[in-house]
Every structure is written in structure tokens, then in C-alpha cells.
N, C-alpha and C positions, 0 to 999 in steps of 0.2 A: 700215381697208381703203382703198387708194386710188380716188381719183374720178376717172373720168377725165367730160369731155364733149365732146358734138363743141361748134365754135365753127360761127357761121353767117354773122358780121360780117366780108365778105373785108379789110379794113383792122386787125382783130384778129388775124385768122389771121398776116398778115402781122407783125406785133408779135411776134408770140407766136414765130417761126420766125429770127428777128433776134434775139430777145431769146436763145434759147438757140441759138443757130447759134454767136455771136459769143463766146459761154463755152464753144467747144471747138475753139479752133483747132488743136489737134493732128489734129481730123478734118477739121476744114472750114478749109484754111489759105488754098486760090484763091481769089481774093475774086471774079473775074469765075463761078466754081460756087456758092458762095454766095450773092452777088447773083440769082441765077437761082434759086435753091432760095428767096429769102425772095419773088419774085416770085410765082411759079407759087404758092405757098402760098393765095396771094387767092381762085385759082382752084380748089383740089382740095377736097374733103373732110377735114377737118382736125380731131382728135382731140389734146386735151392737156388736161395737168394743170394746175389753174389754181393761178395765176396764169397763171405760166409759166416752170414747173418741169421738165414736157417735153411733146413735139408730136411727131404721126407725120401725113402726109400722105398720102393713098391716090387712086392714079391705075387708073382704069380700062379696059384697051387694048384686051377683048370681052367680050361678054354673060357669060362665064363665069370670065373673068382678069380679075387686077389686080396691082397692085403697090404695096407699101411703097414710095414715089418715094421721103422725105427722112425721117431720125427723129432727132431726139437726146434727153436729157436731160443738164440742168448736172450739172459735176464733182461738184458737193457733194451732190447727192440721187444717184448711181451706189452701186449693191448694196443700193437699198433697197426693191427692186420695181416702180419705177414704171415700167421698159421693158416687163416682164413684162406688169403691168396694161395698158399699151397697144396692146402686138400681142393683147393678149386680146380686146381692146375693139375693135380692126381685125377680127379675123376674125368679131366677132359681126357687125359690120356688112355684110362682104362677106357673110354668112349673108343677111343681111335684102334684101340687094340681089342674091342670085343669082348668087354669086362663090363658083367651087368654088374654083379654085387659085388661089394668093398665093404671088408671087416677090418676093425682095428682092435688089440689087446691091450688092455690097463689095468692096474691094480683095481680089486673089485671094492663095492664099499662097505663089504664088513670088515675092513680094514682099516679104520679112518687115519685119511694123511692129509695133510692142508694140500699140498700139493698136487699127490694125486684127485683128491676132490676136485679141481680147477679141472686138471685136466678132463675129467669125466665130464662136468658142464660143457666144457668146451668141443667134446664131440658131439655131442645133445646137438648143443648151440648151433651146429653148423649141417644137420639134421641126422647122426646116427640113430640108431635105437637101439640100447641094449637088451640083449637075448640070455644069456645066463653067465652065472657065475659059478667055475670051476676052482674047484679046491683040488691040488697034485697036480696040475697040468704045468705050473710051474713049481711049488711046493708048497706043504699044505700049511707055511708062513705067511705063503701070496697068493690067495685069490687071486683068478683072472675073469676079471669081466672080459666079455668079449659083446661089443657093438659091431652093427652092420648095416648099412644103407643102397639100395637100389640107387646106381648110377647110371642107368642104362641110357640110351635115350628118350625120347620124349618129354612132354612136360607136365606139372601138376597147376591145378589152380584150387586155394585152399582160403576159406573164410575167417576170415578176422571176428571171431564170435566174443559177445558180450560186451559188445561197448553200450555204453551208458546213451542216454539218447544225449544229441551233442547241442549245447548253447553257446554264442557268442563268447570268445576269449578264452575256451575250452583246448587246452593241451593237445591235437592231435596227434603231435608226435609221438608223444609220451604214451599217449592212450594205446598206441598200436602199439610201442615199444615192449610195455607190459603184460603184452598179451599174444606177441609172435617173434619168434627167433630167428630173425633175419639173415641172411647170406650174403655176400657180394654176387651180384650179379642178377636178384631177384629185382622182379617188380612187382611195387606196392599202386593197386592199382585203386583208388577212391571215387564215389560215387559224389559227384557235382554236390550232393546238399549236405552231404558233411562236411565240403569246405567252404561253401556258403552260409553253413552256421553258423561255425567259428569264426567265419570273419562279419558277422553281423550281415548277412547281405537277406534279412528278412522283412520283411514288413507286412504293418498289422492293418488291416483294411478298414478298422473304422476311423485311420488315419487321413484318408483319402476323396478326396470331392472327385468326383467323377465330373469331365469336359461335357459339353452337348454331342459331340463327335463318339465318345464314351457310350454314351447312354443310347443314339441312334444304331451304334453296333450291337450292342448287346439287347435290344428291343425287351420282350416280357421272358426272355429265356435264358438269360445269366446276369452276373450280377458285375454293373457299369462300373463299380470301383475293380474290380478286376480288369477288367477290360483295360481302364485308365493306365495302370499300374505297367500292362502292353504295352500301351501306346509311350508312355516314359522310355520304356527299356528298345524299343524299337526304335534304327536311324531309316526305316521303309517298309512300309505296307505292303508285301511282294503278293497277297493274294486275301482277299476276303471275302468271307460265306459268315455273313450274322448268324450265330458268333464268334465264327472261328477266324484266325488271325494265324497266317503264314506273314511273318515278318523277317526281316533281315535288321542283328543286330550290331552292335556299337562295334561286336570283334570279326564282326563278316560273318556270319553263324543267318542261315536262314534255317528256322526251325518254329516247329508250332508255339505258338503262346509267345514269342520272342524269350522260351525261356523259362518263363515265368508259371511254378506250378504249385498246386495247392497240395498234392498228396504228398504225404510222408511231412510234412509242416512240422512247427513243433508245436503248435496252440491253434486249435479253433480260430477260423478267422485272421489266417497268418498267409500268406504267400512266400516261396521263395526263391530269388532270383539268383541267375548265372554271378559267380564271381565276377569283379571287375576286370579281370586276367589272369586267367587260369594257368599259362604258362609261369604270371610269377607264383602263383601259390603254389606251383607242383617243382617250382624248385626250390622255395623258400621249406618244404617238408623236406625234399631231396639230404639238404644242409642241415634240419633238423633233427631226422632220423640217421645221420650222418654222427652228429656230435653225440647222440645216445647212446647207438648201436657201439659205431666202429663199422658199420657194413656201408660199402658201396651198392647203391640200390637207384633204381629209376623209378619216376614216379608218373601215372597217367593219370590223371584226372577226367572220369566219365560223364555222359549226359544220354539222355534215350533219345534219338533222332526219328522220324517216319522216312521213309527214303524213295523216291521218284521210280515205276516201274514194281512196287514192292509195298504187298500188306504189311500191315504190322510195324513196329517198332524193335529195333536192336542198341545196345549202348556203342558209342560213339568215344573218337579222344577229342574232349576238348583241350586238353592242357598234358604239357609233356617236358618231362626233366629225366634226362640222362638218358635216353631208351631212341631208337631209330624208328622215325615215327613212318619215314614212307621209303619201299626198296625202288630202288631203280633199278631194271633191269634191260634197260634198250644196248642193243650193244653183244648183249647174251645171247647164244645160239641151242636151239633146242635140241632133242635128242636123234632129230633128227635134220641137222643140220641150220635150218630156219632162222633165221635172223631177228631176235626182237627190236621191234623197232618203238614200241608205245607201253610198254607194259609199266605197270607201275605197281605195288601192292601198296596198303594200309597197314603195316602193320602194326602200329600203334589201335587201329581200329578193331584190328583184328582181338588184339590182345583184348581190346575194352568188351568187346563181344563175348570172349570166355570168361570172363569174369562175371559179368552178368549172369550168367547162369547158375554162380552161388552166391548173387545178390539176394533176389531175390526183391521183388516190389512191397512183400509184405512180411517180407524174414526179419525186413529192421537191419540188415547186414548191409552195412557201406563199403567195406573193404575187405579186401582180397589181397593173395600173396601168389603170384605166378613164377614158378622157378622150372629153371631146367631150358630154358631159353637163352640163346646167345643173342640180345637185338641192343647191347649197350651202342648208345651214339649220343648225338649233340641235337636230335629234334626240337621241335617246338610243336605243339597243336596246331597253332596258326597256319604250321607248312600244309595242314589239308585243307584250308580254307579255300574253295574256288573264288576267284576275282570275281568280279559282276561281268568282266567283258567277255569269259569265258564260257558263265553259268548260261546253257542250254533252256533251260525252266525260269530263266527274267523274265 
């Protein structure tokens, strides 16, 4: 992962803004704009990669704005994240200092320049939006676009719209890649039956002999190839009401149907079942959207749960790459002294729970992009799986 730090030596800052100013003259070709960009560096808040690989400098113009003043990175480290990493590392700090909005200025694009071009996608890419473009404000050879993005706190959760509906051996990387501009530090959160599609994990019910066991379950009011299909994917029968089936399955998961649901299917007469291991699918896309992007990203893999104590159904992580799936907090003392001694959050659950709300059961919408969250870690799904010697409801 890249390191970014701030520097605090204004005679470093100054080095550091020279040193890569002057490896991209296709950007910085004025010397008298240059010479001013490595000046004022002494002066600003100054973020880079060390040595000095790249540098962003951040000018502050009120208690709530600031601006990206100067950035680069040399030729030879371009497309390997470390611009990424930098505006990531800029906005935590306008976080820390009370900076909701962050604008940045580039040549506009009634100018076309290969160069500047890039750069413009590249604030896109990493969520600005551009707002207008001024003619005279630099001179009226240079349009200035001027882009801006809300970095305040809090977070967004945004729908991954228009995916094709997903079959067996279906690109999901790719599929999301094409149609959402990813960040380091976001999570990509996917709904169980798009990655049970792609990895073939459906089956077609007139495939199926239903057991005698089968067919006593499901008596005249559902249909015993279903049921069967249960009793496959289930290692225990933790409760039954013909027809319904609370099972506990192969990954420790007690949950209705063991899993196993007909809505959202892709054919008439199709069921679809939990991945074989959702932790590996949610990192095997981790690696995937990885090699696409260039964005470091976590990935959850969801499922609808019923939950004990509680109407209704909410989604659930079953599967987790890159992202802190549970906080521990024993140890922590409360505001007012108190000592935790049990507390634990979900926060991977958590995550899967907003997401769901621009799933949607009948929107057709599998995935979701949640950003503006710090919960990168090394979880697994698995880690919320209760053991059987501890589950209360055995």
C-alpha cells in the first residue's frame, strides 16, 4: 500500500515540489508558474510520497474550503495509485481540519491537450465534479475548469445500475468496473445471487428427485424438489414447520431455506444457492477489481437473514475481503468513564444492511458502492459465524 506523509521541513516541501514539478514538463512547462508552485510549497501543507515520487499541496481559502493548489507525480510511477493515495490522504486531512469542500483547477476542455485530458478523467475518476469553466481567470489561452467534491464526513451508499442480468462465467469484475469509478478505500458490496450466478451455483428443478423425507416436508403446499434441494445444501435441521426449514449450513450460516431461494432466479424453475465460500469469492473480485481498476477496494458479499428477537429481514455479510468485518471494543471506556467489557459491532453487517436499501428486491440492483468509510482490515464473513456451542437458539 502506498505511504503517503505530510512533510513539515518548508525547505523539503520545496525539494520535494522541484524535484517532481520538473519530471513533467508537459504539465508544468511555464517556468515563471512553476517557479511559484515550488515557492508557495515551503508555505502550504504538503503531502508526498517519499522520497519524492509525488506531492500534493493544500491551500486553505475558509474555514470550510480548500483546495488541491499544485499536484504531481513523475512519469514513471503514473497508473500505479499513488495520485489516488494522495487525494485520499488530502481529504482525510481537510476531515481533520474542518474542510467540507475540496476544489481543484485544470486546464478546461475547450482546450484539448492529451495530457490535461488524463488529468481531468482522473479527478472524475476519483469523484470530483466539474462546475464551470472560466476563461481570464488564468488567461483567456487557459481555460480553467474548476472541479469540486464534498469531503466532509459521513458516507454515501450508491447503486451500481444497469447490469445485464448475470449468468454463469459472467465477468463481474469487469461488469462493475464499466460502470463505477472506484476509489481506494471504498467498498464494493454484492448481493449473494450475483456471485452465485457467475459461479454457476444454480440449479434447475426438473433436475431433481425429491427423497421420501422431501416430500413428507413439504406435504400438498410446496414443491418437494425444493425442499430436496434444502436438504442437500443443509449439514442440520436446526428447526422445522412444513414447509419451512431453518437449517444450518456447510459454512455455519443458520438461516431459512439453508440459503436456497427462488426469487430473483434467472429462469422459471431455477433455484439459487449460497456460494461454496463467499470469503473466497469476495476476494477473488477484491484481486479482480484490483487488476482493472488500480483501486484498492474491500469487498462484502451479502445474503437476507430473519434474525431472532426481530421481524423482518435485513442483509447480512456473508463473505468479506479487505474490510473490518467485527470492532472490538472491550477495553474502551465510555463517556462516562465505564468500562466495555462485551461490546462487539458487525460492522461488515452493518455495511451489508445500507447497502440493501438501494438493492432493492425487485430493482434488479446487485451491487452497491459505499465510500467515505475508514473500516479497511483483514476480516472474513466466517468471523461472524456463531459456533453451535455458543448459539443460544440450538
Amino acid at each position: 500500500m502506498t505511504q503517503v506523509v505530510e512533510i513539515q521541513e518548508p525547505a523539503e516541501r520545496s525539494r520535494i515540489a522541484e524535484a517532481v514539478l520538473r519530471d513533467l514538463p508537459e504539465w508544468f512547462g511555464i517556468e515563471e508558474a512553476t517557479r511559484r508552485y515550488i515557492e508557495d510549497a515551503a508555505t502550504l501543507p504538503t503531502l508526498a510520497v517519499e522520497p519524492d515520487l509525488g506531492f500534493l499541496c493544500l491551500k486553505q481559502h475558509t474555514p470550510r474550503a480548500g483546495e488541491i493548489y499544485v499536484m504531481g507525480v513523475r512519469q514513471d510511477q503514473h497508473r500505479r495509485g499513488l495520485g489516488r493515495a494522495l487525494v485520499a490522504e488530502a481529504e482525510r486531512w481537510c476531515r481533520a481540519h474542518g474542510i467540507r469542500y475540496l476544489q481543484v483547477k485544470t486546464l478546461g476542455p475547450s482546450l484539448p491537450d492529451p495530457g490535461y485530458d488524463a488529468t481531468r478523467l482522473f479527478y472524475e475518476a476519483v469523484g470530483f465534479v466539474a462546475i464551470e469553466e472560466l476563461h481570464g481567470l488564468w488567461s483567456h489561452d487557459n481555460p480553467t475548469l474548476i472541479l469540486v467534491k464534498d469531503v466532509g464526513p459521513g458516507f454515501s451508499v450508491t447503486p451500481v445500475e444497469g447490469l445485464p442480468e448475470l449468468r454463469e462465467e459472467d465477468d463481474l469484475a469487469a461488469l462493475i468496473a464499466e460502470r463505477a469509478a472506484l476509489e481506494d478505500g471504498d467498498v464494493v458490496v454484492v448481493a449473494q445471487k450475483a456471485v452465485s450466478k457467475v459461479e454457476g451455483r444454480v440449479v434447475a428443478l426438473e433436475d431433481v428427485e425429491p427423497s421420501e423425507q422431501a416430500r413428507d416436508i413439504a406435504g400438498d403446499g410446496a414443491d418437494p424438489r425444493r425442499i430436496q434441494v434444502i436438504l442437500d445444501e443443509a449439514v442440520e435441521l436446526v428447526r422445522v414447520r412444513p414447509p419451512l426449514l431453518i437449517a444450518r449450513t456447510r459454512h455455519g450460516y443458520v438461516c431459512g431455506s439453508a440459503g436456497v431461494d427462488a426469487s430473483n432466479a434467472p429462469e422459471p424453475g431455477t433455484v439459487v444457492l449460497l456460494p461454496l465460500d463467499s470469503d473466497a469469492s469476495a476476494a477473488r473480485l477484491r484481486e479482480e477489481l484490483r487488476e482493472r481498476t488500480g483501486a484498492d477496494v474491500g469487498v462484502i458479499v451479502t445474503d437476507s437473514f430473519g434474525r431472532p428477537w426481530r421481524a423482518a429481514t435485513t442483509d447480512v455479510a456473508i463473505g468479506a475481503a479487505g474490510v473490518e468485518v467485527v470492532r472490538d471494543l472491550a477495553g474502551e471506556r465510555d463517556p462516562a468513564g465505564y468500562e466495555l467489557h462485551a461490546t462487539r459491532i458487525a460492522v461488515a453487517d452493518e455495511i451489508a444492511g445500507a447497502a440493501q436499501l438501494v438493492f432493492g428486491k425487485l430493482d434488479r440492483v446487485p451491487v452497491a458502492i459505499v465510500r467515505g468509510l475508514d473500516v479497511r482490515g483483514n476480516g472474513r464473513g466466517a468471523d461472524i459465524v456463531i459456533p453451535p456451542e455458543t448459539d443460544l437458539f440450538r
